[in-house]
C-alpha positions as CSV (number, residue, x, y, z in Angstrom):
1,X,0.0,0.0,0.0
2,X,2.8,2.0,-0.6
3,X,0.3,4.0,-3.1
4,X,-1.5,5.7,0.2
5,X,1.9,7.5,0.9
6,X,3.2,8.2,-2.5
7,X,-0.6,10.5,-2.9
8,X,-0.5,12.1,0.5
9,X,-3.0,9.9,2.0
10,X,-0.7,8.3,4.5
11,X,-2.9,9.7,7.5
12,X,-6.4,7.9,7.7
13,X,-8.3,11.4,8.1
14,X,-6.5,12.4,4.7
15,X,-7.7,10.0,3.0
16,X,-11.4,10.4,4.4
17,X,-11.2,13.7,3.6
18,X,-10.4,12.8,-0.2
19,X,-13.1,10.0,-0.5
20,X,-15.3,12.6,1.0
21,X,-14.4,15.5,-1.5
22,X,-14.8,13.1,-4.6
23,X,-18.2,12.3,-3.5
24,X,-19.3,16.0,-2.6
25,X,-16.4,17.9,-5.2
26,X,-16.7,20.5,-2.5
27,X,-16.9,21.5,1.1
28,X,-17.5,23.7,3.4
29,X,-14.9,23.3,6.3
30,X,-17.2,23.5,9.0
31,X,-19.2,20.8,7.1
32,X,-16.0,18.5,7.1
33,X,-15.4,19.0,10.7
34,X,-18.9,17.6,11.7
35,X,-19.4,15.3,9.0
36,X,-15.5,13.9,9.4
37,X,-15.5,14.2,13.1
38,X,-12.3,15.9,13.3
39,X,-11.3,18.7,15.5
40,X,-10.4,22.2,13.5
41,X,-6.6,21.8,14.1
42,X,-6.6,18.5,12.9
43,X,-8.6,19.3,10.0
44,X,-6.7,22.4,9.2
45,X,-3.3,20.5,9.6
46,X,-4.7,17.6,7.0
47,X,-5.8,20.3,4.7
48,X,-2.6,22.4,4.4
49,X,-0.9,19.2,3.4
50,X,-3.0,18.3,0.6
51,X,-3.1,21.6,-0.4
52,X,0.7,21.7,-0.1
53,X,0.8,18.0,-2.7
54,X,-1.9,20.2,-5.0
55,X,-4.7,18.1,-4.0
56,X,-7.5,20.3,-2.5
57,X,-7.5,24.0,-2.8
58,X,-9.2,26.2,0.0
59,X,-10.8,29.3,-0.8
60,X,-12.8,32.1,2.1
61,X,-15.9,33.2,1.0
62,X,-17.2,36.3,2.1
63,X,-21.3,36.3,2.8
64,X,-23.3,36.5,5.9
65,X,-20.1,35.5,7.1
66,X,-16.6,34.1,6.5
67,X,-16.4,30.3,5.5
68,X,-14.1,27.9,4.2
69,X,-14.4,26.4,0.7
70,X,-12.4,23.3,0.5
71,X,-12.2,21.9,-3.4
72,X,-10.9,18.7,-4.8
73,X,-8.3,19.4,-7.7
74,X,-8.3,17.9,-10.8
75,X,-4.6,16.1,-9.7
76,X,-6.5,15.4,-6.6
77,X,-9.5,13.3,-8.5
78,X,-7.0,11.2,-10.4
79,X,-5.0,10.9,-7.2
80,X,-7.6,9.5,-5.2
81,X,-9.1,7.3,-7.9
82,X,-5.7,6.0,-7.9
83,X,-6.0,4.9,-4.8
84,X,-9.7,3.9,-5.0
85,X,-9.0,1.6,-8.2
86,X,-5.6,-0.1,-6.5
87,X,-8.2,-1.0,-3.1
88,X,-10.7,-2.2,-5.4
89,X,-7.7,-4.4,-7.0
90,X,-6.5,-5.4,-3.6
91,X,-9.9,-6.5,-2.8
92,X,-10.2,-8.8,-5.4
93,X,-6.4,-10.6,-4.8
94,X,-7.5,-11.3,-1.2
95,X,-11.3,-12.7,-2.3
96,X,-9.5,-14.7,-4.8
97,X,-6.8,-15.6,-2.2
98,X,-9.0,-16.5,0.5
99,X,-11.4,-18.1,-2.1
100,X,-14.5,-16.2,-0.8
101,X,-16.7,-14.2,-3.2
């Protein structure tokens, strides 16, 4: 599984975050912390590294008040598809492996 930390989803709550964001395409970050039950530094932390790997890009939006936009990238789709596809694949060596179906 050496995928997970070649696409920055070493960390389990990175990798929620991605599967979430694929789903949704967007977030807002309060959404993320409820939803992902994570606390805000934790989230925060997760995010500035997969914005750092070009993953998710966070944007403030300015209404009734200030909020957090969190967006999967394009690089960030393929990445976690990646990832997706090579579990689904790793699925199907153990079924076939352990001979269940």
């Amino acid at each position: 599984m050496e995928m997970l930390g070649e696409k920055g989803f070493r960390a389990p709550a990175r990798l929620a975050i991605m599967l979430y964001l694929l789903v949704h395409g967007k977030a807002l970050f309060s959404d993320l912390l409820v939803d992902l039950n994570l606390s805000p530094g934790n989230l925060w932390s997760h995010l500035k590294k997969l914005e750092q790997e070009g993953l998710v890009k966070t944007t403030y939006v300015i209404g009734d008040r200030p909020r957090v936009l969190v967006t999967i990238t394009e690089k960030g789709t393929r990445s976690v598809m990646d990832v997706v596809s090579a579990l689904s694949q790793y699925i199907e060596y153990i079924k076939a492996k352990t001979g269940s179906r």
